[in-house]
C-alpha positions as CSV (number, residue, x, y, z in Angstrom):
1,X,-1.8,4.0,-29.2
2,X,-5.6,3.3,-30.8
3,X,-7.5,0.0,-29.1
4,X,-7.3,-1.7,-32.2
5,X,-3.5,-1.8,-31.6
6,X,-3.6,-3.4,-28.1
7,X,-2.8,-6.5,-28.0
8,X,-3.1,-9.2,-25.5
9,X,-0.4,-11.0,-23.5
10,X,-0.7,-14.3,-22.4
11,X,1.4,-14.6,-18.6
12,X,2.6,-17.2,-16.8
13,X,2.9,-17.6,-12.7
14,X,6.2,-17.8,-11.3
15,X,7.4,-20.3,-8.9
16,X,10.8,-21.8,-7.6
17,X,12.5,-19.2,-10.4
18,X,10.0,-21.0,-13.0
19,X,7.1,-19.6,-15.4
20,X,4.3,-21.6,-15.3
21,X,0.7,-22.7,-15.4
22,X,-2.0,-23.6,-13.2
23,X,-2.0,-27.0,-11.8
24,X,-5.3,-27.4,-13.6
25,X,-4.6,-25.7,-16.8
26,X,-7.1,-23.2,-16.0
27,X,-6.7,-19.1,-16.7
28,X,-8.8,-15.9,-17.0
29,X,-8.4,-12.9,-18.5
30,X,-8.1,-9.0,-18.0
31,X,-9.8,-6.6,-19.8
32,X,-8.7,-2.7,-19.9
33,X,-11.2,-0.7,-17.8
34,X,-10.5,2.5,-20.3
35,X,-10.5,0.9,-23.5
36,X,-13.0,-2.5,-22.8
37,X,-11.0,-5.4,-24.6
38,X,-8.8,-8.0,-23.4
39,X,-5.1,-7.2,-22.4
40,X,-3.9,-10.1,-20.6
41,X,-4.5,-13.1,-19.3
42,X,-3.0,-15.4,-16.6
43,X,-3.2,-19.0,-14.8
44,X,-5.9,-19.5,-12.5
45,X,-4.1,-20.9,-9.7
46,X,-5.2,-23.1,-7.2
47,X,-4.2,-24.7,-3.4
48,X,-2.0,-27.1,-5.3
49,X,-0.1,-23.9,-6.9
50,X,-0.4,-22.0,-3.2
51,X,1.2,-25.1,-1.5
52,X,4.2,-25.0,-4.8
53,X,4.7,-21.6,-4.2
54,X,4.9,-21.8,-0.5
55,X,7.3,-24.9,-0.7
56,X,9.3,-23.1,-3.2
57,X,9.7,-20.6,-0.6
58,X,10.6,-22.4,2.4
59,X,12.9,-24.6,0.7
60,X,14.9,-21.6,-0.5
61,X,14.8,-19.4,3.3
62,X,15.4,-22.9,4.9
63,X,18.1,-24.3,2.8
64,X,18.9,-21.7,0.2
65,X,21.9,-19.1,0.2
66,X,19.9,-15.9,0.2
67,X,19.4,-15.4,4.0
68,X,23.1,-16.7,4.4
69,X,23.9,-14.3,2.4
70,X,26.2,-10.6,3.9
71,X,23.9,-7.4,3.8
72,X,26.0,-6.1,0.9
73,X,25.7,-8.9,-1.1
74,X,21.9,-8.5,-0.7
75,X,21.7,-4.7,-1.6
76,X,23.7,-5.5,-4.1
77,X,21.0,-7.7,-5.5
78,X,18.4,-5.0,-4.4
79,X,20.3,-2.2,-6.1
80,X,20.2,-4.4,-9.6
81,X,16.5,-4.8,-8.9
82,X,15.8,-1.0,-9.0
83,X,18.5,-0.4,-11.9
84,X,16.0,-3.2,-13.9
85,X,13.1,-1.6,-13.0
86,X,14.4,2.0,-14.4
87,X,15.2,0.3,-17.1
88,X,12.0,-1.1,-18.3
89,X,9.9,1.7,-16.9
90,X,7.8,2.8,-19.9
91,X,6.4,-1.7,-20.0
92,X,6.0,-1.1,-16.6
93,X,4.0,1.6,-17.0
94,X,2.4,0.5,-19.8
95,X,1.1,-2.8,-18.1
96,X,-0.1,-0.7,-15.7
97,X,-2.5,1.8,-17.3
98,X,-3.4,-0.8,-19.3
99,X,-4.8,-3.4,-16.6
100,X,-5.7,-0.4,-14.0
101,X,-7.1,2.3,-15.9
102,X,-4.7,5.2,-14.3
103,X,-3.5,7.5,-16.2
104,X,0.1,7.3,-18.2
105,X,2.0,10.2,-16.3
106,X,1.1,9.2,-13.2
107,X,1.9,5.6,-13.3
108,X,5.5,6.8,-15.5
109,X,5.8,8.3,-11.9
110,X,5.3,5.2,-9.8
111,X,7.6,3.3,-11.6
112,X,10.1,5.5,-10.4
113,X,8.9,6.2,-6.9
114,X,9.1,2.0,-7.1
115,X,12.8,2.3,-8.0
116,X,13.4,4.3,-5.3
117,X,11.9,2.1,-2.5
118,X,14.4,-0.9,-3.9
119,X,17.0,2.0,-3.9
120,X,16.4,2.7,-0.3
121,X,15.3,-1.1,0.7
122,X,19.4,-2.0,-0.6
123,X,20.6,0.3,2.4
124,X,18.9,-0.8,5.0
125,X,20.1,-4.2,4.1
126,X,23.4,-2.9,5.5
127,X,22.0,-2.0,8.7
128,X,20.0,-4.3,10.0
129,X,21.3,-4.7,13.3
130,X,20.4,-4.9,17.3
131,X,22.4,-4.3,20.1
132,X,24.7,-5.5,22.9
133,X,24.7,-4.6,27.0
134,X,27.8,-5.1,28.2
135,X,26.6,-3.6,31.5
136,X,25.1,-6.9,32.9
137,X,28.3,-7.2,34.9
138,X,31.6,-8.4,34.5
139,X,30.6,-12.4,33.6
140,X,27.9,-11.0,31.5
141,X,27.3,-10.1,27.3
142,X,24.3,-10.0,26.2
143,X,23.3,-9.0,22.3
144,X,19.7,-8.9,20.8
145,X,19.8,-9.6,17.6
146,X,17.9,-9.7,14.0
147,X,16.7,-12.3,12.4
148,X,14.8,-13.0,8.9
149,X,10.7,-13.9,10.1
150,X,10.8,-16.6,7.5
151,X,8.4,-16.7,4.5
152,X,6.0,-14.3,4.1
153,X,2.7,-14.1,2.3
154,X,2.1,-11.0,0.7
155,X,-1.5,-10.1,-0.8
156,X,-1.5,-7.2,-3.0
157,X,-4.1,-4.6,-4.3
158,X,-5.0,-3.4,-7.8
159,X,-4.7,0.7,-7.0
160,X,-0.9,0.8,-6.7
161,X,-0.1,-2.9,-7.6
162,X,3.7,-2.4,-8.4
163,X,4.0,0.0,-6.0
164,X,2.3,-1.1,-3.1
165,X,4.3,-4.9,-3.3
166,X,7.3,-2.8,-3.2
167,X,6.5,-1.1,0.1
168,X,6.9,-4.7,1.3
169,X,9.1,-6.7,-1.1
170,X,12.6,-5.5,-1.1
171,X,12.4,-4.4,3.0
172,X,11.4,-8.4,3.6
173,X,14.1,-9.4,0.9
174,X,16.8,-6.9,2.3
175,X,16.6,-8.8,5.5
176,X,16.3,-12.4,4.0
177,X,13.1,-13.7,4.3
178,X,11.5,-15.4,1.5
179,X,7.9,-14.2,-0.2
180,X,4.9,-15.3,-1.8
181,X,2.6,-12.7,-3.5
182,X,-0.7,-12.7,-4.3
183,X,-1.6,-9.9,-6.4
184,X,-4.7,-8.7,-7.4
185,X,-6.6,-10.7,-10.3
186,X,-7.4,-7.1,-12.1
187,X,-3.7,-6.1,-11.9
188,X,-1.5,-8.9,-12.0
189,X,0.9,-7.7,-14.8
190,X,3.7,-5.9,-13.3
191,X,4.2,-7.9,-10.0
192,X,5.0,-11.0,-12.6
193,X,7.1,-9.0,-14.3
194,X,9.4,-7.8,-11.3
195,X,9.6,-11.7,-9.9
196,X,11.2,-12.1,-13.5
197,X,13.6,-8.9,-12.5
198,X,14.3,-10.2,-9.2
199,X,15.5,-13.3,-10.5
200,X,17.4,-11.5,-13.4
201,X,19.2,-9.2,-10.9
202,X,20.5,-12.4,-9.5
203,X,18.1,-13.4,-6.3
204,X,18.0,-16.6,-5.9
205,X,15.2,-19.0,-7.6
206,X,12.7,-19.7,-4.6
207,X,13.0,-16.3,-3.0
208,X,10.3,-14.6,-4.6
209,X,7.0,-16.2,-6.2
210,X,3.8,-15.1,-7.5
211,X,0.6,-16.7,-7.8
212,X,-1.9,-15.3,-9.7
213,X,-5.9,-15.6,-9.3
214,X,-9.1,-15.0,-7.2
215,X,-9.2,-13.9,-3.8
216,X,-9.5,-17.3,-2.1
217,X,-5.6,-18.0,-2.8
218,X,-5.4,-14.8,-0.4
219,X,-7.2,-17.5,2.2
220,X,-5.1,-20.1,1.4
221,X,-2.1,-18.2,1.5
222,X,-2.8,-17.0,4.9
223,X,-3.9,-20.3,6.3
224,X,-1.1,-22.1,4.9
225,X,1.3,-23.8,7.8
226,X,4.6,-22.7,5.8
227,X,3.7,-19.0,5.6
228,X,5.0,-17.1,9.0
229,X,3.9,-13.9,8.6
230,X,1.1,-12.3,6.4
231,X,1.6,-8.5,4.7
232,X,-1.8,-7.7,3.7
233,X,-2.8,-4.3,1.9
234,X,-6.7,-3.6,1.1
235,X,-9.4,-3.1,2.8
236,X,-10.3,-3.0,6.4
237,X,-12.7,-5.4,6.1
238,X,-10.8,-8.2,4.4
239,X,-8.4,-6.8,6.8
240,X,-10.1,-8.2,9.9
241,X,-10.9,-11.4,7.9
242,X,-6.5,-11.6,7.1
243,X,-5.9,-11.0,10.7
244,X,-8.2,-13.4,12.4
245,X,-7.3,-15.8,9.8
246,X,-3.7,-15.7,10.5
247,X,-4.4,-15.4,14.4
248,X,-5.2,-18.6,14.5
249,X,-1.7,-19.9,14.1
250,X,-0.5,-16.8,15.7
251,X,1.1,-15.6,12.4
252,X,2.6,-12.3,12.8
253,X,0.7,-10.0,10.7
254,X,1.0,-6.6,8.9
255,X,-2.1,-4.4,7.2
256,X,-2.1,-1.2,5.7
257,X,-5.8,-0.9,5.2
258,X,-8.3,2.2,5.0
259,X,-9.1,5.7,5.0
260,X,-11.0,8.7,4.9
261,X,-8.2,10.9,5.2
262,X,-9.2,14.8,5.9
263,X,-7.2,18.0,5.1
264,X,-8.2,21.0,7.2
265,X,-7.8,24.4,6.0
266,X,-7.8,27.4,8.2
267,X,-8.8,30.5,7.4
268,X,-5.3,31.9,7.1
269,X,-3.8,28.9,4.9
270,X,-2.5,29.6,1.3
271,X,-5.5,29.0,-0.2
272,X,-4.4,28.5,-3.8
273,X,-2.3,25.9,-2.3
274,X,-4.6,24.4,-0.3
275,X,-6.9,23.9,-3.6
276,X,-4.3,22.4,-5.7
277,X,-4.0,19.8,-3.1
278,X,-6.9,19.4,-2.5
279,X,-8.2,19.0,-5.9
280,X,-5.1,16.5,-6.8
281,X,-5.8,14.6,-3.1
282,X,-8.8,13.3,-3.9
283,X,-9.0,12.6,-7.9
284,X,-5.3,11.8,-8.1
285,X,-5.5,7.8,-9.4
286,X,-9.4,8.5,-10.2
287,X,-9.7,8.9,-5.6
288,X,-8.7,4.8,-5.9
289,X,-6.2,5.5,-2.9
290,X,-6.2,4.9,0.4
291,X,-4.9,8.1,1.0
292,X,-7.2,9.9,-0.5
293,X,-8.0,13.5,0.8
294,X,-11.6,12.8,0.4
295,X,-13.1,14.7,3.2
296,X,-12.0,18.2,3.5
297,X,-12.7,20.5,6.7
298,X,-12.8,24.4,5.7
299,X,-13.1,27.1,8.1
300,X,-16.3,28.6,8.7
301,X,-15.2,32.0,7.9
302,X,-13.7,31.1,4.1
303,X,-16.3,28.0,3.5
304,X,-18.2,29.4,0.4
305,X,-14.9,30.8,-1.1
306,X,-12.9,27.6,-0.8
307,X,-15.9,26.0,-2.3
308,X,-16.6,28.0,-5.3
309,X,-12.9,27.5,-5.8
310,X,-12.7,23.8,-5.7
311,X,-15.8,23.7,-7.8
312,X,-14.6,25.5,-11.1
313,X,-10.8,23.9,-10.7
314,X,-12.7,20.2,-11.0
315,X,-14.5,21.5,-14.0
316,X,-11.3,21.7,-15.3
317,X,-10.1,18.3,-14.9
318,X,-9.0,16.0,-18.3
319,X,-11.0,12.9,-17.8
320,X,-10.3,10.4,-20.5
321,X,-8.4,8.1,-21.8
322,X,-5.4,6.7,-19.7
323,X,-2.8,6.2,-22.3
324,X,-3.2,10.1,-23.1
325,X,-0.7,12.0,-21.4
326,X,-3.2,15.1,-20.8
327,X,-5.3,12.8,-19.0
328,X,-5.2,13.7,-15.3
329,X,-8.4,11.1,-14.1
330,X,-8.4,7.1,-15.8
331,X,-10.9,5.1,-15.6
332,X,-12.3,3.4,-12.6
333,X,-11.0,-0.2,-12.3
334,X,-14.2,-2.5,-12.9
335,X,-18.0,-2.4,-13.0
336,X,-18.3,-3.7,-9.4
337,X,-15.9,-0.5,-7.9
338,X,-17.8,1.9,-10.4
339,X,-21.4,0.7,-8.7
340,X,-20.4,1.1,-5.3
341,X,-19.2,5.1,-6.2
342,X,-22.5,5.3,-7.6
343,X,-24.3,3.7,-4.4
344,X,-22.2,6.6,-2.0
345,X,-23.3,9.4,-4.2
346,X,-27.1,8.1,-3.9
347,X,-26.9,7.8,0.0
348,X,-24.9,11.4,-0.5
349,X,-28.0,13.0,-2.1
350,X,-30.5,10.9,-0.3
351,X,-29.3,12.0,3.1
352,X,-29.2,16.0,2.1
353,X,-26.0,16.5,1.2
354,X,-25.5,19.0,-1.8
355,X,-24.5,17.9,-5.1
356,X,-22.3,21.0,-6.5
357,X,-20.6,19.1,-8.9
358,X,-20.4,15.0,-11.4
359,X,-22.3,12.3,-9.4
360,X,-22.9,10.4,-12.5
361,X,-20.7,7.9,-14.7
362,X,-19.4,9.9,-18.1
363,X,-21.3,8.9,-21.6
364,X,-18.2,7.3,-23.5
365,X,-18.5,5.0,-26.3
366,X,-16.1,2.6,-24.7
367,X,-15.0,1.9,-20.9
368,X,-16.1,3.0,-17.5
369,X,-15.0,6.3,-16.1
370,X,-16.7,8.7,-13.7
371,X,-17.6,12.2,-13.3
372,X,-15.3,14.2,-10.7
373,X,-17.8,15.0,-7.8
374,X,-17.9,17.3,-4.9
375,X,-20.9,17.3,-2.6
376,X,-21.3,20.5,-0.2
377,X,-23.5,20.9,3.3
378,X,-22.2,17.3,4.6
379,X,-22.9,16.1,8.1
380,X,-20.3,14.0,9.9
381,X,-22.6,10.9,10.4
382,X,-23.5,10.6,6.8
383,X,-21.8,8.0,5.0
384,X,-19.8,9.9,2.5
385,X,-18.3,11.7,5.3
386,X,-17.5,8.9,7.5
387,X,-16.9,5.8,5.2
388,X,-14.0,4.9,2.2
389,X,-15.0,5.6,-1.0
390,X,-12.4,4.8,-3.6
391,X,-13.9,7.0,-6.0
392,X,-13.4,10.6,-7.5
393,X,-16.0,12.1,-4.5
394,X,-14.9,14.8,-2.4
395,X,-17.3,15.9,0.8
396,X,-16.7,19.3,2.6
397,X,-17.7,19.8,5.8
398,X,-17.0,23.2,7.9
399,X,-15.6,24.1,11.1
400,X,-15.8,27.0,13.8
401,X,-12.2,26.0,15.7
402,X,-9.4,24.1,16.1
403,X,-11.8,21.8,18.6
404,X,-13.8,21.4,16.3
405,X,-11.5,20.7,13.3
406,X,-9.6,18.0,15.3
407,X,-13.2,16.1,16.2
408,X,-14.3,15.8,13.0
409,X,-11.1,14.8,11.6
410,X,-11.5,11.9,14.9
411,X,-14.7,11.4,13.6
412,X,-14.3,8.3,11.7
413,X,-12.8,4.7,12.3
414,X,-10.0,5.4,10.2
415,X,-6.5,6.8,11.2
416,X,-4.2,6.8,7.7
417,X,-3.3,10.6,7.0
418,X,-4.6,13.8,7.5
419,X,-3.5,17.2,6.6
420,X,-3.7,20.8,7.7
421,X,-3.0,23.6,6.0
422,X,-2.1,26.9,8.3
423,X,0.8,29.5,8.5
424,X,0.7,30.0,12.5
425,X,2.7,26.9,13.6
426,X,0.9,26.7,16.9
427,X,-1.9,25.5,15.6
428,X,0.4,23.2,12.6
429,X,1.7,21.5,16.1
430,X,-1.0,21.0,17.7
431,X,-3.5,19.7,15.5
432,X,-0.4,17.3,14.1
433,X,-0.7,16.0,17.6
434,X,-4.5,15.5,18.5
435,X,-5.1,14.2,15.0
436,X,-5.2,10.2,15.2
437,X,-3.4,9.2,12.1
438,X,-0.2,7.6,10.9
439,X,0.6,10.7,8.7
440,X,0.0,14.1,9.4
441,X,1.2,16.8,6.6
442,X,1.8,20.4,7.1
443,X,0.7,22.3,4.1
444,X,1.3,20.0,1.6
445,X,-0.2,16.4,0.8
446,X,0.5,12.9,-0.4
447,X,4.1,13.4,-0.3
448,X,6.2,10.5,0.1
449,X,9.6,9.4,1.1
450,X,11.3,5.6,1.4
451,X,12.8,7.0,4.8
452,X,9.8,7.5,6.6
453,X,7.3,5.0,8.0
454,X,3.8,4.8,6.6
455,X,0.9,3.0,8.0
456,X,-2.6,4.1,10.2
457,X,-4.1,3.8,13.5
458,X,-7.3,2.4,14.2
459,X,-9.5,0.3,11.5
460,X,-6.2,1.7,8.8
461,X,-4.0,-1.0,10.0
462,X,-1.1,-2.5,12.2
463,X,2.1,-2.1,12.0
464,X,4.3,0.4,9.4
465,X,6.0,0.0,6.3
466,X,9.0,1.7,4.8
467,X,11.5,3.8,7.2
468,X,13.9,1.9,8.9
469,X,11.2,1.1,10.9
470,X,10.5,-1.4,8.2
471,X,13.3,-4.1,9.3
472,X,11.4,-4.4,12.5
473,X,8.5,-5.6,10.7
474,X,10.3,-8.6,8.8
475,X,12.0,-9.8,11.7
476,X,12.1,-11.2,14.8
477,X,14.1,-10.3,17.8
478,X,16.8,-13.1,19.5
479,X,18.3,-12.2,22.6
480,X,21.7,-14.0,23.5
481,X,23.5,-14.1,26.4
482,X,27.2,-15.3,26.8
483,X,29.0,-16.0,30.1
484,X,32.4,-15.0,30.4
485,X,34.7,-16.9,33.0
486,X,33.8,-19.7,34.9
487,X,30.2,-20.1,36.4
488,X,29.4,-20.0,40.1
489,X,28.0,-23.6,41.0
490,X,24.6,-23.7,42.4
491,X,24.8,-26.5,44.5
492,X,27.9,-25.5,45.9
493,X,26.9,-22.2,46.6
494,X,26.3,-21.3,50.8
495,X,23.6,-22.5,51.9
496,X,22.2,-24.7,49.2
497,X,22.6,-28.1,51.0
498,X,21.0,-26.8,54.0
C-alpha cells in the first residue's frame, strides 16, 4: 500500500444501535502518524451526545432484554462477537496501523489476542454465580448473589485501543451491564467498528455505544448521574483526576494506569533469552505500553556483557513504515507524545546518564518516528529510571544482590509488572514475592492469557481485569436471606412485656 492510495473514511458515532453525527454537526479528523495525511474523520461529540449515549444505555439495562437475558444466551452473543472480529481481522488491523502508527504484524496479532478475550469473556458469562450458607440453622438460607453494576462508562486509550476496550467490554457485557465508551480521539476507528459487530452479532441496540471526541467527554462521562461505574485506562495522572471525579457520587471505579515495569537478570539467567525480551519488552508497540520493560536491572557481575548485547541487537531493529510487514518499531502516535520522549532523553543526558544508543527522532521524509534508545550508568532517582515514558528508551541500572534487585524494582510509584529472569527457583520465588506489582513473570515477558487477572498496585491502578476475577469488577454483591417455617414472635417471646 503507497500513501497516495490511502484513503480517508468518514465515521459516524454510535448510539441506541444508530450511526450518527454530532449534535452540532461538528467533526475532526485523524491523520496517520507514519504516513502524515488524513485517514479518518469522526463527529465531534458533545454533552448533548454524552447525555444520548448515556440515556441510550440506561434505557436498555433498565428496561431492555439484555441483562434479562440466561448466561448462555449472552455468550452466545459474545461468541458471535469474537467469530465477527476474526472475520474482519485484516480492516481491523488495518484501521489500526493506520490511525496508531504500530506496526502491521503486531496489530494482525491483537486482533486475535481481542478474539480471544470475547472467546473467553462468553464463558464466564456461564458462571457468574455467588453462593448459599445453608449452615445459618434450620429456619435459615441465605444466598449472595451477582448482579449487573448497571451502565458503565468506559474511557479508552490510543496504544491498544481495540484491545484494551476489550479487557473491559465483553466481561461487563457477559454479566449484563450496559456501556458507554469513550475512545481515544487519535484511535477511534476500530472501537466504532466493533459497536457495529456487537450489534450485528445480535446485542441489543442500547447495550453498547460510542462517542467519539476530545478528552472532556471523558469528564462528562464520568460526572454524568446515569453512569454507575467508570473503567478508565491511561495514565496515572488522569487516573487520579477519573477517580476523584467519580468519588464524588461514589461511583465504583476501575483504572489500569502506569508503569515502569523492570526485568531483573541474574547472573546465571539465559542470557540470550533474557535479551530477546528485553529488547522486544521495551520497543514492542514503539515502548507505547504500559507494560513496557523499560527499566532493566542486570547483575553486577554480567553488566557490560548484557549491555554490549542489548546495544548491537537494537542496532538491528526495522524502524519504518508500519504497513510493512518487516517493520518491527511504527511510528510514535503524535507530535505531542514524540516531544515528551525527546524531553526524557534530555533530562537522561542532562542528569549523567550514558547515551549508548538513538536519542534523537529518525530523518524521514514523511511522519514521526524515533530512534530506539538505550541509556547506560542510570541512577534510580533520575527521571528516566523512575518515571513512564511511553517511548522506545530503555535505562539499565545494575545490582550487587537479590536486596538490592528487589529495592530498585520498589523504587518507583508504580506496581504493573516486573520480571526476573534466573534458573535457581529460590530466588524466582522470592523476588516474585517482594516485588510490588500486579504481574510478576519468570523468565519470560509480556505474555498474556484471558484467564488471568491483570492490573497494578500502587499509582498502576485499582482493581483487575480479565480472569474470572473480572465478574467481580462489573458487579455488585446482594445478599438474601429466606426464612423457612414460621417466625418466632418478638413480642410474645419471654420476657418482652416485662
Amino acid at each position: 500500500m503507497t500513501t497516495s492510495s490511502l484513503t480517508r473514511i468518514d465515521r459516524l458515532m454510535f448510539i441506541g444501535g444508530n450511526s450518527v453525527e454530532a449534535s452540532d454537526g461538528e467533526r475532526f479528523e485523524r491523520q496517520s502518524p507514519a504516513h502524515d495525511v488524513v485517514v479518518s474523520s469522526y463527529p465531534h461529540g458533545g454533552p448533548p451526545d454524552v447525555d444520548a449515549a448515556v440515556r441510550a444505555a440506561r434505557a436498555a439495562f433498565d428496561d431492555g432484554p439484555w441483562r434479562r437475558q440466561s448466561g448462555a444466551q449472552r455468550a452466545r452473543a459474545l461468541a458471535r462477537v469474537a467469530a465477527l472480529i476474526r472475520r474482519d481481522a485484516e480492516l481491523l488491523a488495518t484501521v489500526e496501523v493506520l490511525e496508531s502508527g504500530k506496526p502491521i504484524a503486531q496489530s494482525r496479532g491483537e486482533v486475535e489476542s481481542t478474539a480471544d478475550l470475547w472467546d473467553y469473556a462468553a464463558t464466564l458469562a456461564r458462571h457468574a454465580y455467588g453462593d448459599a450458607h445453608n449452615g445459618l440453622g434450620e429456619d435459615m438460607l441465605g444466598l449472595v448473589i451477582r448482579e449487573p453494576v448497571g451502565v458503565v462508562g468506559m474511557i479508552t486509550p490510543w496504544n491498544f485501543p481495540l484491545l484494551i476496550v476489550s479487557q473491559k467490554l465483553p466481561f461487563a457485557l457477559a454479566v449484563g451491564c450496559a456501556a458507554v465508551i469513550k475512545p481515544s480521539e487519535l484511535t477511534s476507528g476500530t472501537t466504532v467498528l466493533l459497536a457495529q459487530l456487537a450489534q450485528e452479532a445480535g446485542i441489543p441496540d442500547g447495550v453498547v455505544n460510542v462517542v467519539t471526541g476530545g478528552g472532556s467527554l471523558g469528564a462528562q462521562l464520568c460526572g454524568h448521574p446515569g453512569i454507575d461505574m467508570v473503567s478508565f485506562t491511561g495514565s496515572t495522572q488522569v487516573g487520579r483526576q477519573v477517580a476523584a471525579q467519580a468519588g464524588e457520587q461514589l461511583k465504583k471505579v476501575e483504572l489500569e494506569l502506569g508503569g515502569k515495569n523492570p526485568q531483573i537478570v541474574f547472573a546465571d539467567a539465559d542470557l540470550d533469552a533474557a535479551l530477546d525480551a528485553i529488547v522486544f519488552g521495551v520497543f514492542f508497540n514503539q515502548g507505547e505500553c504500559c507494560n513496557s520493560g523499560s527499566r532493566v536491572l542486570v547483575h553486577a557481575s554480567i553488566h557490560d556483557e548484557l549491555q554490549r548485547a542489548i546495544v548491537e541487537r537494537a542496532t538491528t531493529v526495522t524502524v519504518g513504515d508500519p504497513l510493512a510487514e518487516s517493520t518491527k518499531v511504527g511510528a510514535i502516535v503524535s507530535e505531542e507524545q514524540l516531544a515528551t520522549i525527546a524531553r526524557y532523553v534530555a533530562e537522561g543526558t542532562a542528569a549523567g546518564a550514558s547515551l549508548l544508543l538513538g536519542g534523537e527522532r529518525l530523518d524521514a521524509p514523511i511522519g514521526r518516528f524515533y530512534a530506539p534508545t538505550v541509556f547506560s550508568a542510570v541512577r534510580p532517582e533520575m527521571s528516566i529510571a523512575s518515571e513512564e515514558i511511553f517511548g522506545p528508551v530503555l535505562s539499565l541500572l545494575s545490582f550487587r544482590d537479590t536486596d538490592e534487585a528487589v529495592q530498585l524494582a520498589n523504587g518507583t510509584m508504580y506496581g504493573l509488572s516486573a520480571g526476573v529472569w534466573t534458573r535457581d527457583i529460590d530466588t524466582a520465588l522470592r523476588v516474585a514475592r517482594d516485588v510490588r506489582a500486579g504481574t510478576v513473570w519468570v523468565n519470560t515477558w509480556m505474555d498474556g492469557y484471558p484467564e488471568l487477572p491483570f492490573g497494578g498496585m500502587g499509582a498502576s491502578g485499582l482493581g483487575r481485569e480479565l480472569g474470572r476475577q473480572a465478574i467481580d469488577a462489573f458487579t455488585d454483591t446482594k445478599t438474601v436471606q429466606l426464612h423457612i417455617g414460621p417466625r418466632t414472635n418478638w413480642w410474645t417471646m419471654s420476657g418482652a412485656q416485662s
